[in-house]
C-alpha positions in Angstrom: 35.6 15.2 -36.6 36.9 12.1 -38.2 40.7 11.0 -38.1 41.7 8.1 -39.9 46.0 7.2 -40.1 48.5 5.3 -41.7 51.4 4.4 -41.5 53.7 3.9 -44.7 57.2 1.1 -43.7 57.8 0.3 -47.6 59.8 2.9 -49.8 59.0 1.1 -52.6 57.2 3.6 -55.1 54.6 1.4 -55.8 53.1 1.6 -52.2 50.5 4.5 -52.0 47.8 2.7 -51.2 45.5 6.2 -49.9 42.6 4.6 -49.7 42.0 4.3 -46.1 42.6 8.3 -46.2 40.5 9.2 -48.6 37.8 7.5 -47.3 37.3 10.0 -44.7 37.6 13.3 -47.1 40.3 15.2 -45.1 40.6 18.6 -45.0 43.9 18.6 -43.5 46.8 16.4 -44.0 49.3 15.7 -41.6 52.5 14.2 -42.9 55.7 13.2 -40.6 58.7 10.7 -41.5 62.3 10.4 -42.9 63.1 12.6 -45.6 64.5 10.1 -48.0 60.8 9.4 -48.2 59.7 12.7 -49.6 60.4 12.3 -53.1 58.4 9.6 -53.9 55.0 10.3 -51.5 54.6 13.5 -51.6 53.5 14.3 -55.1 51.3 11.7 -54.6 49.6 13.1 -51.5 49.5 16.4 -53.4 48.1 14.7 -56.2 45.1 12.5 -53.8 44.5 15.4 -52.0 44.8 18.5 -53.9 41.2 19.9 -51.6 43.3 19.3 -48.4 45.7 21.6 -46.6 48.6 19.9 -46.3 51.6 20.2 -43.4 54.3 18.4 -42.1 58.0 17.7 -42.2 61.1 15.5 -41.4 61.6 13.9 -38.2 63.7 11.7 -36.3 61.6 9.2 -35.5 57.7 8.8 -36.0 54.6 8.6 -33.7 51.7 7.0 -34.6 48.8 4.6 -33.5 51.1 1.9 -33.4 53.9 3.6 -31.4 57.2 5.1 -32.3 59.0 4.0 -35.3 62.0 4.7 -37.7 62.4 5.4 -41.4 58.7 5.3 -41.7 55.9 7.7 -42.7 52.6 8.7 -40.6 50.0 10.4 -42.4 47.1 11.6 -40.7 44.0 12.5 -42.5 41.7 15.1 -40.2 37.5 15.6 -41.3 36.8 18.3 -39.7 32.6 19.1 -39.4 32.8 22.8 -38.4 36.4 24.3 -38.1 37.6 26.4 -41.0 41.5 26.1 -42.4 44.2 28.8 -43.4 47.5 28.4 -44.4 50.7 30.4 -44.1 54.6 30.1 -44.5 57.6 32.4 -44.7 61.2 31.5 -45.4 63.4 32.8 -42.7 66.4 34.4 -44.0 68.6 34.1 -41.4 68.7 32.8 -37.8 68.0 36.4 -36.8 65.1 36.3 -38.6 63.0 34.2 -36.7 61.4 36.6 -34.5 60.5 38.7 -37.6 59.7 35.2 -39.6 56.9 34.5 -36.7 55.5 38.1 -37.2 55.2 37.5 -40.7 53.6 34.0 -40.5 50.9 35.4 -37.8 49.7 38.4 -40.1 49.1 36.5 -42.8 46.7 34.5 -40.3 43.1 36.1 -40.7 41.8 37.0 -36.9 38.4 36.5 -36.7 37.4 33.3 -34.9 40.7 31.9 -35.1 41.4 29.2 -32.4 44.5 27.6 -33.0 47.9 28.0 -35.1 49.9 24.9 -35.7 53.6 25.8 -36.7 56.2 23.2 -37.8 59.8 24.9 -38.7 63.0 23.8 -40.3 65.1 22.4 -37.6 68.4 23.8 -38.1 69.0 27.6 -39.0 66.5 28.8 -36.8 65.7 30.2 -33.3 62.5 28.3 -31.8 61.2 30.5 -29.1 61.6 33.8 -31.8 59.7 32.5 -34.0 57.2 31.6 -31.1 57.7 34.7 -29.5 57.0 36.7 -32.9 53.7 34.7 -34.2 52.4 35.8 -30.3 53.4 39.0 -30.6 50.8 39.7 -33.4 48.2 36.9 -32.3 45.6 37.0 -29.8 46.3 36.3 -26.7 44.0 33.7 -26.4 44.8 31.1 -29.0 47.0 28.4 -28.7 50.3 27.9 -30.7 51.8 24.2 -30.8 54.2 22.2 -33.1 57.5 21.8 -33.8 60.3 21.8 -35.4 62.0 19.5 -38.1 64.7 16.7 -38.0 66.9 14.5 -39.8 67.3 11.4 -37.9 70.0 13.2 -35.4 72.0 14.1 -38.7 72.0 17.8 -38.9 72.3 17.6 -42.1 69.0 18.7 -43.7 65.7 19.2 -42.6 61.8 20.0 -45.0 59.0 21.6 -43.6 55.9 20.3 -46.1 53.5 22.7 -47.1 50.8 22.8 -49.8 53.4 24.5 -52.3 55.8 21.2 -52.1 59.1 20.7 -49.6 61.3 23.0 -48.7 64.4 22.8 -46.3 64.3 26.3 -45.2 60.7 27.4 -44.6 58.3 27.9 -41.8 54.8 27.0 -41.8 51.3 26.6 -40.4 48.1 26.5 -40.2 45.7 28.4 -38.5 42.3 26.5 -37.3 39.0 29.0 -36.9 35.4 28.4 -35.4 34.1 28.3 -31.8 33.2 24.8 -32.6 36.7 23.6 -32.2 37.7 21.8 -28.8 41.3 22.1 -27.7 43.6 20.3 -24.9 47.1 20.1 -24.8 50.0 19.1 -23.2 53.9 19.9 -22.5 55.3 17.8 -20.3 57.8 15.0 -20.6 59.7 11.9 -18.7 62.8 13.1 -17.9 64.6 13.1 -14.8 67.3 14.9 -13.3 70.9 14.2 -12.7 73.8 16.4 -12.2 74.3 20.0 -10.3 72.6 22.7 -11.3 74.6 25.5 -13.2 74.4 29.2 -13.1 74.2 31.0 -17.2 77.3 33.1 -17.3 77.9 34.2 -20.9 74.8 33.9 -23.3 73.9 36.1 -26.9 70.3 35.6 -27.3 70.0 31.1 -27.9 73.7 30.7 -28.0 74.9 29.3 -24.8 78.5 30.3 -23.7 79.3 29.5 -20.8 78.0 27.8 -17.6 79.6 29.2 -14.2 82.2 30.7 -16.0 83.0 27.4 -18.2 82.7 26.8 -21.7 79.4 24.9 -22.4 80.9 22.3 -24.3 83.0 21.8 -21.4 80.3 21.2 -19.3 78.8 18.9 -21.4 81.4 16.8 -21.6 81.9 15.8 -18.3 78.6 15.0 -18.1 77.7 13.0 -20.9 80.8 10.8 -20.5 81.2 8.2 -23.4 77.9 9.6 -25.1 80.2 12.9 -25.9 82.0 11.1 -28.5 78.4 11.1 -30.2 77.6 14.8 -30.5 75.9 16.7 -31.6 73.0 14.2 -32.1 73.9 12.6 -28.3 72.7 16.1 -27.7 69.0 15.4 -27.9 69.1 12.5 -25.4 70.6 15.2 -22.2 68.1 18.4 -22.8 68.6 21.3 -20.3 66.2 22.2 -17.3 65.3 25.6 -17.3 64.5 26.4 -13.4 62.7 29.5 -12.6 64.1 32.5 -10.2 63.7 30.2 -7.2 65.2 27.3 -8.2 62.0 25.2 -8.8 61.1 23.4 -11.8 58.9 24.7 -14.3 58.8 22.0 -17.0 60.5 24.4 -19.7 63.1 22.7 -21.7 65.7 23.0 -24.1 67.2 20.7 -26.6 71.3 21.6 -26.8 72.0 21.7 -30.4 74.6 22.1 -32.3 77.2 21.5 -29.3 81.1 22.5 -30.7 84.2 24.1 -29.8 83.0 27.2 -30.1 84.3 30.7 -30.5 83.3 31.5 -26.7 86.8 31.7 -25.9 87.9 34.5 -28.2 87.7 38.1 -27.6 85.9 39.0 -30.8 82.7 37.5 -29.0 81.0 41.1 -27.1 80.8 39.7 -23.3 77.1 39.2 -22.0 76.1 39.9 -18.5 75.0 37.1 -16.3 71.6 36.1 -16.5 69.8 35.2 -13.8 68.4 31.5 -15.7 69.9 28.3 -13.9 70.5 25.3 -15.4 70.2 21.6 -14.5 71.1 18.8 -17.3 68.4 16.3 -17.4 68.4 12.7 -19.1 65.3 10.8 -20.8 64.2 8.1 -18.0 63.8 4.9 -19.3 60.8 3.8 -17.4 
């Protein structure tokens, strides 16, 4: 396998200097930076590299070789010497739709010697763990689904998923990697450490967090974010939530509070939900 990078800082349109990329004849492209960028590199990229399967999307912030940056682009170019490619995407129509939108995206995914299935999502009218939950529900156990999903730079404004049919701010895609050939290691662990008690799920409707010992969320949130609470929702992404398991330990699974608002928990209209027996514990990135 041969992996060669770069990392795009000028938006000018006369920078597309793909040489270093097409040096190594990719197969698959990886593409991840601001969206402002999209209009001017992507064609481009489709253009250089119409053999290659190409995925990525919006972000806020990049990661590359040279560490993490802002407003730029990282394209990764990926030779691979025996792994095969396939691509798939869906547009969910609805939030409620992700489950279903994972289903769909796994059966368009051949099964025979397929590995790996990387998924990358629009980041803002869409369930996460459905969409996981739906592509594993018609995948093999044994291969591995990783990714992500989109952002805008803590906007929540508007997020693109790239796929090799252009940009789109509302679809779901991936790619599925095939061949015994193919090594894989991952990882899903992060800094963070805990502050604050830990707090028992009162009132939840599927992702839609309620209340927390009987309080509104927001609430909640408030009181511990402090002056950062003048900031949500993007202040949000900086205090995730702890999910502890059954016996209060720590399992490493966690979840990004988004969209944080005065919410219609309050009001009747909202069908109560019993308590759930998930804790909570309100974690902040650790500046080490």
């Amino acid at each position: 396998m041969h992996v060669v990078q770069t990392v795009f800082r000028d938006a000018a349109p006369q920078v597309r200097d793909f040489s270093l990329l097409q040096f190594c004849s990719p197969q698959l492209l990886l593409v991840f930076g601001a969206g402002t960028w999209s209009k001017w590199l992507i064609q481009p990229l489709a253009d250089g590299f119409s053999q290659a399967v190409r995925l990525g999307c919006s972000t806020a912030g990049e990661i590359s070789k040279l560490g993490v940056t802002a407003g730029s682009y990282v394209v990764t170019a990926i030779h691979f010497n025996a792994t095969d490619l396939h691509q798939a995407a869906t547009t969910p129509s609805s939030m409620k739709d992700s489950f279903a939108a994972g289903m769909r995206l796994g059966m368009q995914l051949p099964a025979p010697g397929l590995r790996a299935v990387m998924v990358l999502g629009q980041g803002l009218n869409i369930n996460g763990s459905a969409l996981i939950a739906g592509l594993s529900q018609v995948l093999p156990p044994s291969v591995l689904i990783f990714g992500g999903l989109a952002g805008d730079d803590a906007a929540f404004m508007e997020t693109w998923v790239l796929d090799n049919s252009g940009v789109h701010n509302n679809h779901v895609a991936c790619v599925g990697l095939y061949g015994e050939a193919l090594a894989l290691a991952h990882g899903t662990r992060g800094d963070w450490q805990p502050f604050g008690l830990t707090h028992k799920v009162t009132r939840r409707m599927n992702n839609v967090l309620f209340k927390l010992d009987g309080k509104p969320t927001l609430d909640v949130c408030r009181r511990y974010l402090g002056e950062h609470a003048a900031n949500l929702p993007a202040s949000g992404l900086l205090f995730p939530f702890d999910m502890l398991a059954s016996d209060q330990s720590e399992d490493g699974l966690i979840r990004t509070g988004y969209g944080l608002q005065v919410a219609q928990s309050d009001h009747d209209d909202y069908p109560p939900h019993r308590a759930t027996p998930s804790r909570l514990k309100v974690k902040h990135l650790h500046h080490a």
